[in-house]
C-alpha positions as CSV (number, residue, x, y, z in Angstrom):
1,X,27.3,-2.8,-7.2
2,X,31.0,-2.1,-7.7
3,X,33.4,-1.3,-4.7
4,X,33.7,1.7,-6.1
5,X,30.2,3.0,-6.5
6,X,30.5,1.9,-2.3
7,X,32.7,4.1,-1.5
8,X,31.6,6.8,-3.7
9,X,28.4,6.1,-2.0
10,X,30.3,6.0,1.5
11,X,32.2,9.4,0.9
12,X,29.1,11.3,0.5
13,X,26.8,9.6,3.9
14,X,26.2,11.4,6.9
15,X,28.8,10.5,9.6
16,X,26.9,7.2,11.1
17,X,25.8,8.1,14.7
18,X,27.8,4.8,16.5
19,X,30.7,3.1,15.6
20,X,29.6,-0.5,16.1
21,X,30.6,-3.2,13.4
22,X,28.9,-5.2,11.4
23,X,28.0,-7.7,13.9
24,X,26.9,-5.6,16.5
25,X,24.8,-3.8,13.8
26,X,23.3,-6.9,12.5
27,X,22.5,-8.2,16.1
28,X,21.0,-4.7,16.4
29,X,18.7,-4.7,13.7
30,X,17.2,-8.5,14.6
31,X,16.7,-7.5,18.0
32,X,15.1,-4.3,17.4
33,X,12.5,-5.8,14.9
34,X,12.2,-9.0,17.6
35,X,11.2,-5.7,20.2
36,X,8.8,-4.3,17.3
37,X,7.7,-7.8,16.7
38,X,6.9,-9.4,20.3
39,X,5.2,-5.9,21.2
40,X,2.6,-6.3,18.6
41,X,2.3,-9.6,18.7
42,X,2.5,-10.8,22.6
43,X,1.2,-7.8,24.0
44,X,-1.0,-5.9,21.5
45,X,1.2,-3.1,21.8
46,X,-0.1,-0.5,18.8
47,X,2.2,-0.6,16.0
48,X,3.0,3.2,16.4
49,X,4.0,2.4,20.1
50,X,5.9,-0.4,19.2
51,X,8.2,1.0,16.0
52,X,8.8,3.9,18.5
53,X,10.2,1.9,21.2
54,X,11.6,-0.9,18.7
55,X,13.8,2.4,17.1
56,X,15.2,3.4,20.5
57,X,16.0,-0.7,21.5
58,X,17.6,-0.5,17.8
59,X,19.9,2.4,18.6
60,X,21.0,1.4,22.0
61,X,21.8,-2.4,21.3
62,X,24.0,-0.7,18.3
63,X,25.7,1.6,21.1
64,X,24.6,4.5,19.8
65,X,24.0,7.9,22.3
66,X,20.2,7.8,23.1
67,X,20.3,11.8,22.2
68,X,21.4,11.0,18.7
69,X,19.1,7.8,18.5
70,X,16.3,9.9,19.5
71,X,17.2,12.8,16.9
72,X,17.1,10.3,14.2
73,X,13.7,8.5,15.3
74,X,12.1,12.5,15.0
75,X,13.9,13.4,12.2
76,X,12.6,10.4,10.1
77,X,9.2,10.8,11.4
78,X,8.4,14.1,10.3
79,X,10.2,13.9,7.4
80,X,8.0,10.8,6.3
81,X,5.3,12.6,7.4
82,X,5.7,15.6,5.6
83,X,6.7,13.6,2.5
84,X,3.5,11.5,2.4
85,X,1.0,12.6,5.2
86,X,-0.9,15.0,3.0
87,X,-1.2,12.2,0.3
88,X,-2.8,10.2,2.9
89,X,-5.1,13.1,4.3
90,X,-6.4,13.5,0.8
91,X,-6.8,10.0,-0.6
92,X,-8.7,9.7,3.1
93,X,-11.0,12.9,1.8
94,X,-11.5,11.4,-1.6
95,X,-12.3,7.9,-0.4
96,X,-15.2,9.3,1.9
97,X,-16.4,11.7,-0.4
98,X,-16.6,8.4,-2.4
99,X,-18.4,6.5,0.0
100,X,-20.9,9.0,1.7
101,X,-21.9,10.7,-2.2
102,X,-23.3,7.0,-3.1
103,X,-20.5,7.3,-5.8
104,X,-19.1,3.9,-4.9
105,X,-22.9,2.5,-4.8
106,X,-23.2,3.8,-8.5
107,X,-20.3,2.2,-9.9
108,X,-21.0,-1.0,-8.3
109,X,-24.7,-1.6,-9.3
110,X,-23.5,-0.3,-12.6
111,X,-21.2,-3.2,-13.1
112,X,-23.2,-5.4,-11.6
113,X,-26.2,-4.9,-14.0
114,X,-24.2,-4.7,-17.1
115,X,-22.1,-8.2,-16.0
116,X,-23.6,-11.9,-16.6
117,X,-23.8,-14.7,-14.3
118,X,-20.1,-16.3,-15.7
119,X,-18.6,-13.1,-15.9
120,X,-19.9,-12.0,-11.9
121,X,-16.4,-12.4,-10.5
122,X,-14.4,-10.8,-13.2
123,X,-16.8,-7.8,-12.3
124,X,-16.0,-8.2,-8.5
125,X,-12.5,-8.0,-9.3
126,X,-13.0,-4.8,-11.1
127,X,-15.2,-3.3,-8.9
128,X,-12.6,-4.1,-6.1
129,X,-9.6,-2.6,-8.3
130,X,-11.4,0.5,-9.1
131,X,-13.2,1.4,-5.8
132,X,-10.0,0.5,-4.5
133,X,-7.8,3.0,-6.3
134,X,-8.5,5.8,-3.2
135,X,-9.4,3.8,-0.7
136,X,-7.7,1.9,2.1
137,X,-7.8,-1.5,2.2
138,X,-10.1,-1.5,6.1
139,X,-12.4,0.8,4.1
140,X,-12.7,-0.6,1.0
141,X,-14.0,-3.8,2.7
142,X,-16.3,-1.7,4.9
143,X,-17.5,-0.5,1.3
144,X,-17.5,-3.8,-0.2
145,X,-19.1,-6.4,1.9
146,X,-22.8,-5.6,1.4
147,X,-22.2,-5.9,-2.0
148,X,-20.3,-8.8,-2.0
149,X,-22.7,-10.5,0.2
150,X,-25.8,-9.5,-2.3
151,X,-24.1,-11.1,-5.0
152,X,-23.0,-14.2,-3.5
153,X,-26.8,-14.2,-2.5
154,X,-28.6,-13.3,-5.8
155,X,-26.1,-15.9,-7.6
156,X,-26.5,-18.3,-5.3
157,X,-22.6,-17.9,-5.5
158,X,-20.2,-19.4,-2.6
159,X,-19.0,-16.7,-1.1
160,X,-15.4,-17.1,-1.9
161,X,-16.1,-17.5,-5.9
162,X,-17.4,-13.7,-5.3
163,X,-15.4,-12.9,-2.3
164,X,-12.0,-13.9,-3.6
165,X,-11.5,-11.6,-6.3
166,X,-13.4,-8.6,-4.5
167,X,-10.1,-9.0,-1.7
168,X,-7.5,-9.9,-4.1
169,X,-8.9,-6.3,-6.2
170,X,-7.8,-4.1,-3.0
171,X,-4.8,-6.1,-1.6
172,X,-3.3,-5.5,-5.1
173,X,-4.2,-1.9,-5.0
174,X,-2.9,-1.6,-1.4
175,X,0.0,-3.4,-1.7
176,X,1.0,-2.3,-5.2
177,X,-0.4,0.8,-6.4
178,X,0.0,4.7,-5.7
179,X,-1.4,6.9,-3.7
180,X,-1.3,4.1,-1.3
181,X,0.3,4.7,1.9
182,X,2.9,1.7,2.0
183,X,4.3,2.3,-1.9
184,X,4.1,5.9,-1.4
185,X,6.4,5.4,1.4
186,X,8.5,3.3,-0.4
187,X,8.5,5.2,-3.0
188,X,9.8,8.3,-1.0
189,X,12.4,6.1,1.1
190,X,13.7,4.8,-2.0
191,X,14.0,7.9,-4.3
192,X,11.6,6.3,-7.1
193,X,10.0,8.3,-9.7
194,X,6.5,8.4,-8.8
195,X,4.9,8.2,-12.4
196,X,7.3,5.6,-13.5
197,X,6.2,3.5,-10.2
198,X,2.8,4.2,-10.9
199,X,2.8,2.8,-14.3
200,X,4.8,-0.1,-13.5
201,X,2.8,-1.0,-10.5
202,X,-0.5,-0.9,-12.6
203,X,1.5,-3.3,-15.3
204,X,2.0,-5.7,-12.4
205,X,-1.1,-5.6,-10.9
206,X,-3.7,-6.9,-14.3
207,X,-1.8,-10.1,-14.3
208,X,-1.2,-10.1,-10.8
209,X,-5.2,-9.4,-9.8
210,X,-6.5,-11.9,-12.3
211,X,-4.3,-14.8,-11.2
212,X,-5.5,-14.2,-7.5
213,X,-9.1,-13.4,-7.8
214,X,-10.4,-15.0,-10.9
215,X,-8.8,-18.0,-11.4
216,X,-7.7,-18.8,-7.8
217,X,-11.3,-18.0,-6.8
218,X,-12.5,-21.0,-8.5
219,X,-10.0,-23.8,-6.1
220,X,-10.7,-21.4,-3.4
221,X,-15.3,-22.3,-3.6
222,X,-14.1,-25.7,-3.8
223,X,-11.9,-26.0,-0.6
224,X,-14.1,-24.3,1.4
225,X,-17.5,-23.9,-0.4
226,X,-19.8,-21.7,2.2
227,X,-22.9,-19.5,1.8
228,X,-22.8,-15.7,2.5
229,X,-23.7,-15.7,6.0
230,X,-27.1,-14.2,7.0
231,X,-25.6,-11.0,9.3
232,X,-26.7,-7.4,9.3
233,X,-25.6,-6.0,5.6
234,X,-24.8,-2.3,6.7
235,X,-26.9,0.3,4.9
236,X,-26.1,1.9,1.7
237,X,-25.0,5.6,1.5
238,X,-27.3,5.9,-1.3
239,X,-30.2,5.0,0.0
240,X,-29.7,7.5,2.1
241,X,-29.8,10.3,-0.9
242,X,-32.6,11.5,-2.8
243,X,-30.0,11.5,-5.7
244,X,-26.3,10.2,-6.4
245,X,-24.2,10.6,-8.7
246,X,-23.3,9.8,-12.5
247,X,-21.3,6.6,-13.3
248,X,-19.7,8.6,-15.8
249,X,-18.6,11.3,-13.2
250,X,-17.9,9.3,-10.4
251,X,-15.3,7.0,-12.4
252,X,-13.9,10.1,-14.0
253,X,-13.3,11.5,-10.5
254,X,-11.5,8.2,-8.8
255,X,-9.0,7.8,-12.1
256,X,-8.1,11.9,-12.3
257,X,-5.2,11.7,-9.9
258,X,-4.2,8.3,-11.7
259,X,-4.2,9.7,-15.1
260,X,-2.2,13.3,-14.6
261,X,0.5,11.2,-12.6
262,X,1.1,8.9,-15.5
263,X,0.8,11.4,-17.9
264,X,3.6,13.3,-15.6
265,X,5.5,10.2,-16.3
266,X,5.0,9.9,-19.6
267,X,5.8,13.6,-21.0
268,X,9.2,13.2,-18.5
269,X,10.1,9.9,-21.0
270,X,8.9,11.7,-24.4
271,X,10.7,15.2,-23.3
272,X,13.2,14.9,-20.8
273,X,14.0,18.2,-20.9
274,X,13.3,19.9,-17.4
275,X,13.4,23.4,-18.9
276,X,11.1,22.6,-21.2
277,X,7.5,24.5,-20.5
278,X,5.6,21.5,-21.3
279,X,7.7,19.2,-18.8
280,X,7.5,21.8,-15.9
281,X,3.8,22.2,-16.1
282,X,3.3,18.2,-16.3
283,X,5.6,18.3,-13.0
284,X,3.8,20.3,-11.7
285,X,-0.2,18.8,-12.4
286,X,1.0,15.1,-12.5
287,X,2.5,16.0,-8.7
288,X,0.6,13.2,-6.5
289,X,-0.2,16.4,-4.2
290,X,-1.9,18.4,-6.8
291,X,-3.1,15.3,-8.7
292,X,-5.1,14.3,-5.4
293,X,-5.9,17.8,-4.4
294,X,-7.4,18.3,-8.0
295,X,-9.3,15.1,-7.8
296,X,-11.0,16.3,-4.1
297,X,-11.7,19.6,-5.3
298,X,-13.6,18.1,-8.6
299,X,-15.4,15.6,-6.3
300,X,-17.1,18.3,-4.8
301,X,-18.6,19.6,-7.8
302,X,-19.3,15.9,-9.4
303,X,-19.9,13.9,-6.4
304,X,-20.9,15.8,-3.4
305,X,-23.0,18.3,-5.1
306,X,-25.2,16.1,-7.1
307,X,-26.1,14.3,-3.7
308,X,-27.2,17.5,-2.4
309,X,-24.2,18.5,-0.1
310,X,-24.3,21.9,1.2
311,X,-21.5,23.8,2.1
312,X,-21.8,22.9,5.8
313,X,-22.0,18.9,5.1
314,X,-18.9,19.3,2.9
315,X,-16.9,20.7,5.4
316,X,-18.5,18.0,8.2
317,X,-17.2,15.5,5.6
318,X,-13.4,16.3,4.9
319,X,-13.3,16.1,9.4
320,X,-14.7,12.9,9.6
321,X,-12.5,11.9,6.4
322,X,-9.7,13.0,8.4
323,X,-10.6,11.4,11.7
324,X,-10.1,7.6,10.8
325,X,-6.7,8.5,9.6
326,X,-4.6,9.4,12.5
327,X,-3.6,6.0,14.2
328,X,-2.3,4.8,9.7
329,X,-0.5,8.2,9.7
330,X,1.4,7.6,13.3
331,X,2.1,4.2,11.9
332,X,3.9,5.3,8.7
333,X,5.6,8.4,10.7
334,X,7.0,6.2,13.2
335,X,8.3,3.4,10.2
336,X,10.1,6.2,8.8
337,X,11.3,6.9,11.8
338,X,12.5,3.1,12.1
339,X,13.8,4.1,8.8
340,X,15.9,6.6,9.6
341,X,17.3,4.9,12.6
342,X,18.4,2.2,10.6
343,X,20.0,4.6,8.5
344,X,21.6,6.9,10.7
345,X,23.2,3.5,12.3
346,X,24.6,2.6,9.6
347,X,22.3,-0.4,8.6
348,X,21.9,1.1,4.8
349,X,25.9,1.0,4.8
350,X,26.2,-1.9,5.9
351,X,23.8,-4.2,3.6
352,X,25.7,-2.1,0.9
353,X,29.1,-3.4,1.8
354,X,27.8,-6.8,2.6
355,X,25.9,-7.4,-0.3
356,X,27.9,-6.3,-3.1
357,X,29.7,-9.7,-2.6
358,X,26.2,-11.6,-2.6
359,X,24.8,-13.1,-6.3
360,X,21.2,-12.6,-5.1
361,X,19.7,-10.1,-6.7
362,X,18.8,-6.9,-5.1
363,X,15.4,-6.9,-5.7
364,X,14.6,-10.6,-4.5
365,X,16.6,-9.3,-1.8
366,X,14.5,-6.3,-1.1
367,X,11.1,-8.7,-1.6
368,X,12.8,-11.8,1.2
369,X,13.1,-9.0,3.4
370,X,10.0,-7.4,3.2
371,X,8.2,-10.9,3.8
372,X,10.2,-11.4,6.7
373,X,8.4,-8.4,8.8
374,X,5.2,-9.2,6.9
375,X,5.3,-12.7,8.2
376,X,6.7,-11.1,12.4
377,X,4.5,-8.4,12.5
378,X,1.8,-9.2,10.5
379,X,1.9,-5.5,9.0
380,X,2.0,-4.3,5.6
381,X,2.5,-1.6,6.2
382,X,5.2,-2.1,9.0
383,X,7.0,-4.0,6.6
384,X,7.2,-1.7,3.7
385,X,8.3,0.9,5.5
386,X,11.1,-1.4,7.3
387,X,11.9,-2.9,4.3
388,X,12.3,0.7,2.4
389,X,14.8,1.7,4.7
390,X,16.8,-1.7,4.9
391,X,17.7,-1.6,1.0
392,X,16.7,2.3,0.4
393,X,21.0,2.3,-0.4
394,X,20.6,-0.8,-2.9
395,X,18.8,2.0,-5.5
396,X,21.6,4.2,-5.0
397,X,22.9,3.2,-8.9
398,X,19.9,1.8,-10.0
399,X,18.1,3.4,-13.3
400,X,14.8,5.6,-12.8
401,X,12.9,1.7,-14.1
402,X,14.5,-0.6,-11.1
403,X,14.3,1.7,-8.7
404,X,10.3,1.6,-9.0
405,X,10.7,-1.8,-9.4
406,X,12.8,-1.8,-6.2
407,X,9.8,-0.3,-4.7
408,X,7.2,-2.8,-6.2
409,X,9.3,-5.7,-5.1
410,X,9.2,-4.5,-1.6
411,X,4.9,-3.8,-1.9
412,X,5.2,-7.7,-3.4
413,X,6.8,-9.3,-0.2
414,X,4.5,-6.9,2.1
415,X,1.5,-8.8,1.4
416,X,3.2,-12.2,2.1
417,X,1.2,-15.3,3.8
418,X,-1.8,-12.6,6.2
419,X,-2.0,-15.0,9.2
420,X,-3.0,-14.9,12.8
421,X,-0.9,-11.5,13.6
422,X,-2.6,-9.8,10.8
423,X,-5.8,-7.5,11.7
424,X,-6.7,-8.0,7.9
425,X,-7.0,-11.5,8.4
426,X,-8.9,-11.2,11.7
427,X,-11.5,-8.7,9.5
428,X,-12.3,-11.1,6.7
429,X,-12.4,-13.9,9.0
430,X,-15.4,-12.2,10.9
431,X,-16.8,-10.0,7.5
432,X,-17.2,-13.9,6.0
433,X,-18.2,-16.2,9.2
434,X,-15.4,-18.0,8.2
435,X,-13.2,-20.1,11.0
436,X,-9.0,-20.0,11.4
437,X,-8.4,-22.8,8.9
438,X,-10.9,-21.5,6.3
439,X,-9.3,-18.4,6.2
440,X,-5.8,-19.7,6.2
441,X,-6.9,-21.5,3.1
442,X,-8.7,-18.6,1.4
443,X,-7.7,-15.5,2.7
444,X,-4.1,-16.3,3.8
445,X,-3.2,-18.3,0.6
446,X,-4.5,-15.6,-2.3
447,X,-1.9,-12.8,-0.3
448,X,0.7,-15.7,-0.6
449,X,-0.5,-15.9,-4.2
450,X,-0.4,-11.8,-5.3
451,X,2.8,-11.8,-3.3
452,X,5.0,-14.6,-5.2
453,X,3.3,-13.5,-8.7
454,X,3.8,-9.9,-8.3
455,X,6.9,-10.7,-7.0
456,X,7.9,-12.8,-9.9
457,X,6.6,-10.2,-12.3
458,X,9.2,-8.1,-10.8
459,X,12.1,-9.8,-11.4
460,X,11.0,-10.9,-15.0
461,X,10.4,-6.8,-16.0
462,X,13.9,-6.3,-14.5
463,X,15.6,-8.5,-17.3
464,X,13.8,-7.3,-20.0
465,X,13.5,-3.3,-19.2
């Protein structure tokens, strides 16, 4: 970036609320994320808790007035909110309409009947992609497991040739792909084109998901070859239902937002034209809150109706859809509040001014820091959001194509290394009987994997797009 475009940049930011330098600000920033950090990791502090009190200890060690620091911390958390919440509230609605419907059962016996014994973990890996399209990572593995542990079973598989590419399917989806909390955030902090990030991200993620599931799956049985463990396999939705419903139907449901956001993306590229009638009404469908809303409002008529779900269990659905959802909205409310804090310091300005004279690139600099906070905090989340609003002023002159790229590098170096300070590691650990060290092996090294491949993936579209 050229001094120029700085100061351009400079002339038209908000007054910063203190007047400390770079040092100070630099000290700031380490010792607020060291707060954020030690809270969630020495004293189990919730991560909504923590990022609250971690802003506050970011504004006062910069020297700016608590009122203002306070002012920022609110202002970024409801505008994050506002800019994503929904999103989240209705990829929540969809994924348990998914779940409860026996949609999810359907799709995953139908793979599984259709696919070979060679070809079983190639069908994990799809199952895990597709299933994991609205779902959240926790619930996706909730969704998963019985499934995973009946194949590993039937096949007399080890778990982790089966395992493997079921987790690397919904990391990559988690950490990569819209309407998933941490890109959307990025996405918003940023000022990426949704569509274009969308498209991109799903680029990414083929190579990316076949590398770690797959083919790593095969070094991963080897290292640590153990049987699915005989534990209570939670019971499946459908078995609950007299009827569920269609393949057909249900993976036309899951891939309906998906599809009118990249075909929002791709009449912006073939018209570009904003007064065009076709562009405006493609803005308007392929808008990630209509595109989800549309997709919730089908599901009732494809999946929930088929099972038999009256008008009272619908509505008893879309609450408890909602419920799980509170803590992972507070979460990404209080990062953008982080966010904002950082910004409203002057920490956006400053990177800017810093690293105009650096030759590393901005996008392995937006990936280094995002495995930073991945690697303190053990968060994907946490570090996504952190990350967004540490080089949010990097995309400032960056083309509609690197900014989501910006945004995808940032997903890459979220998912970075899952270790002890991770609740995703704790989860397969205990989901697979698995000890510390098998886990680190497994678990721990496919994130490392998805990370530095998606990450590399990155930087290699960046040269030739």
């Amino acid at each position: 970036m050229t001094r120029l475009s700085v100061e351009m940049l400079a002339a038209d930011t908000v007054e910063p609320i203190t007047s400390a330098g770079h040092a100070q600000l630099g000290i700031a920033v380490l010792l607020g994320i060291a707060v954020i950090v030690l809270l969630i990791t020495k004293f189990k502090l919730h991560a909504f808790l923590s990022l609250t009190i971690g802003s506050l200890a970011l504004g006062a060690f910069a020297g700016a007035p608590l009122d203002k620091v306070i002012t920022s911390f609110t202002s970024g958390l409801g505008s994050t909110v506002a800019g994503v919440g929904v999103l989240i509230a209705l990829g929540a609605i969809l994924g348990k309409m998914l779940a409860d419907s026996g949609g999810a059962d359907q799709i995953v016996d139908t793979i599984l009947a259709k696919a070979s014994i060679r070809s079983m973990p190639w069908a994990m890996v799809l199952i895990a992609s597709v299933v994991g399209l609205p779902l959240f990572f926790e619930v996706g593995i909730v969704l998963l497991i019985p499934v995973v542990l009946m194949v590993a079973k039937r096949g007399n598989y080890s778990l982790m040739r089966i395992g493997i590419p079921a987790l690397a399917g919904l990391s990559v989806m988690h950490g990569l792909v819209p309407p998933h909390p941490g890109p959307l955030v990025a996405i918003d902090a940023v000022g990426a084109n949704l569509g274009v990030t969308l498209a991109l991200g799903v680029l990414i993620a083929i190579p990316t998901v076949i590398i770690a599931g797959p083919v790593f799956s095969k070094f991963a049985a080897r290292w640590v070859d153990v049987p699915a463990p005989d534990r209570m396999i939670p019971q499946r939705a459908s078995e609950q239902l007299d009827k569920r419903p269609s393949f057909g139907a249900t993976l036309a449901t899951i891939l309906l937002p998906v599809v009118l956001m990249l075909a929002k993306a791709l009449v912006d590229i073939i018209v570009d034209d904003p007064d065009q009638l076709v562009q405006r009404t493609f803005d308007v469908i392929g808008n990630p809150l209509i595109a989800l809303l549309a997709a919730v409002i089908v599901g009732i008529f494809t999946l929930l109706r088929p099972a038999g779900f009256g008008k009272e269990r619908v509505s008893g659905l879309v609450e408890k859809g909602l419920a799980p959802i509170a803590g992972i909205l507070l979460i990404v409310g209080a990062g953008g509040g982080f966010k904002q804090t950082l910004i409203d310091s002057g920490v956006g300005q400053m990177i800017l001014e810093i690293s105009k004279d650096w030759s590393i690139p901005a996008l392995l600099l937006a990936w280094l820091i995002a495995v930073a906070i991945r690697l303190a905090t053990g968060s994907a989340t946490v570090a996504t959001v952190s990350a967004a609003g540490l080089v949010a002023p990097l995309a400032a002159d960056m083309s509609t194509t690197h900014a989501a790229l910006l945004v995808l590098a940032i997903g890459a170096g979220s998912l970075f290394f899952s270790h002890v300070n991770d609740a995703g590691f704790w989860l397969v650990k205990e989901y697979f009987g698995l000890n510390v060290g098998q886990t680190i092996k497994t678990w721990s090294l496919m994130e490392t994997i998805i990370s530095v491949v998606a990450g590399a993936l990155v930087l290699l579209l960046s040269l030739v797009i």
